[in-house]
N, C-alpha and C positions, 0 to 999 in steps of 0.2 A: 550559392551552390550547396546541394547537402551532400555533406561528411558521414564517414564512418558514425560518428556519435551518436551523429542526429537519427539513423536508423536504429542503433542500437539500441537508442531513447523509446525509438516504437516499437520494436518488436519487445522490449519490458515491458513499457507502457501496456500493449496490447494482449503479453501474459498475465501482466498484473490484471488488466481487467476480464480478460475469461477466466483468471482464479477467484475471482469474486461475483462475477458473472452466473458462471453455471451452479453452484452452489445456492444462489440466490433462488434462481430457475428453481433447482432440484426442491425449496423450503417449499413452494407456492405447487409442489405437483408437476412441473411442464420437466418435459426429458429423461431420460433412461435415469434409473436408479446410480450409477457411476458419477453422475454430475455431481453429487454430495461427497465431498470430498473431506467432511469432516469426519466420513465413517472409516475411511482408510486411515487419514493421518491425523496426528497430537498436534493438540490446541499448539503446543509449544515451537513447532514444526510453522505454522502458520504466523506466532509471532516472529522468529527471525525472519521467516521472508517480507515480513511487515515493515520490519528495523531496517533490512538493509537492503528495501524499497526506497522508502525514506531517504535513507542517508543517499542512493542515486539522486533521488531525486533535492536533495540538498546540493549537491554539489553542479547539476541540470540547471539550478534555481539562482543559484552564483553564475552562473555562464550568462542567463537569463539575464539577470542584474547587471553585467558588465556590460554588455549588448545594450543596455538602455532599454529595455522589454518593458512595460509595466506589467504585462505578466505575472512577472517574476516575483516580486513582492509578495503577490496572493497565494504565488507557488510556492515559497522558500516558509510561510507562515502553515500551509498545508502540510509542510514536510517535515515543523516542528512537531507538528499536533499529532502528525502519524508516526514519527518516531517515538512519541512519547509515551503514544499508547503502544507500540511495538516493545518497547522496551521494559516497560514495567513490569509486564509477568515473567518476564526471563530476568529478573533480578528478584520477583519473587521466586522462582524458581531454584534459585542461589542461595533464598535464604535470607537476600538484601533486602531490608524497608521493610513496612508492617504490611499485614496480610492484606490491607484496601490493593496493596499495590499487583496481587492474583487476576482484580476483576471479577472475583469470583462473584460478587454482589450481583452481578448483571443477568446470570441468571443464562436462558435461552437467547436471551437478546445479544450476549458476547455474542456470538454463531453469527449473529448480523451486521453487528458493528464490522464484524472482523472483512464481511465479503464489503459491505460499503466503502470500508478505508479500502480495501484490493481494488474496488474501482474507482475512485478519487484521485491514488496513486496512477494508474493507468492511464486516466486521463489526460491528468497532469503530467506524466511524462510523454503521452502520445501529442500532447499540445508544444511542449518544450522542442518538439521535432523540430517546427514549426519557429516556435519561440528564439530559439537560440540561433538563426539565422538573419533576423531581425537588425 
């Protein structure tokens, strides 16, 4: 039977991925000009919600795991790789670690990276709905 969580799980899930969703749209042309959401908001704006994606879905990924999901595994190793990059530039940000840790190097393709992890994250939590019932 699904729980409070397990919805919660999706309607993040399912923000996370139209946050990274229509952004993607807006690079390639498709949809109203508003879809690009990196015009409105700071790179830095995008890593926290990156970070503390992640870390839901860290703690999704452990429910997963105790469930006996194999899932979970693939999930809780996604949720390192997305916190990791969520977190870097908000410690460069601080001032913390040498400047590789900006991402600056990436150029136009950070702007990609960032909507791919928003849906990786998404999915991965929209699957955990699912998952953590198991």
């Amino acid at each position: 039977m699904m729980e409070a969580k397990d919805i919660i799980s999706f309607i993040v899930g399912l923000l996370l991925f139209a946050l990274g969703l229509l952004p993607l749209l807006a690079g390639f042309g498709i949809g109203p000009a508003w879809f690009d959401l990196f015009k409105f908001l700071p790179v830095t704006v995008f890593s926290w919600i990156i970070a503390v994606g992640a870390l839901y879905l860290v703690v999704d990924s452990v429910i997963e795991i105790t469930n006996s999901s194999a899932i979970g595994f693939v999930s809780i190793i996604i949720a390192f790789i997305c916190l990791a990059i969520g977190v870097l530039p908000i410690l460069a940000s601080f001032g913390i670690g040498p400047a590789f840790f900006s991402l600056s190097f990436l150029g136009a393709v950070g702007k990609y990276l960032y909507n791919i992890i928003f849906i990786l994250e998404g999915v991965f939590l929209m699957i955990a709905m699912v998952a953590m019932e198991m």
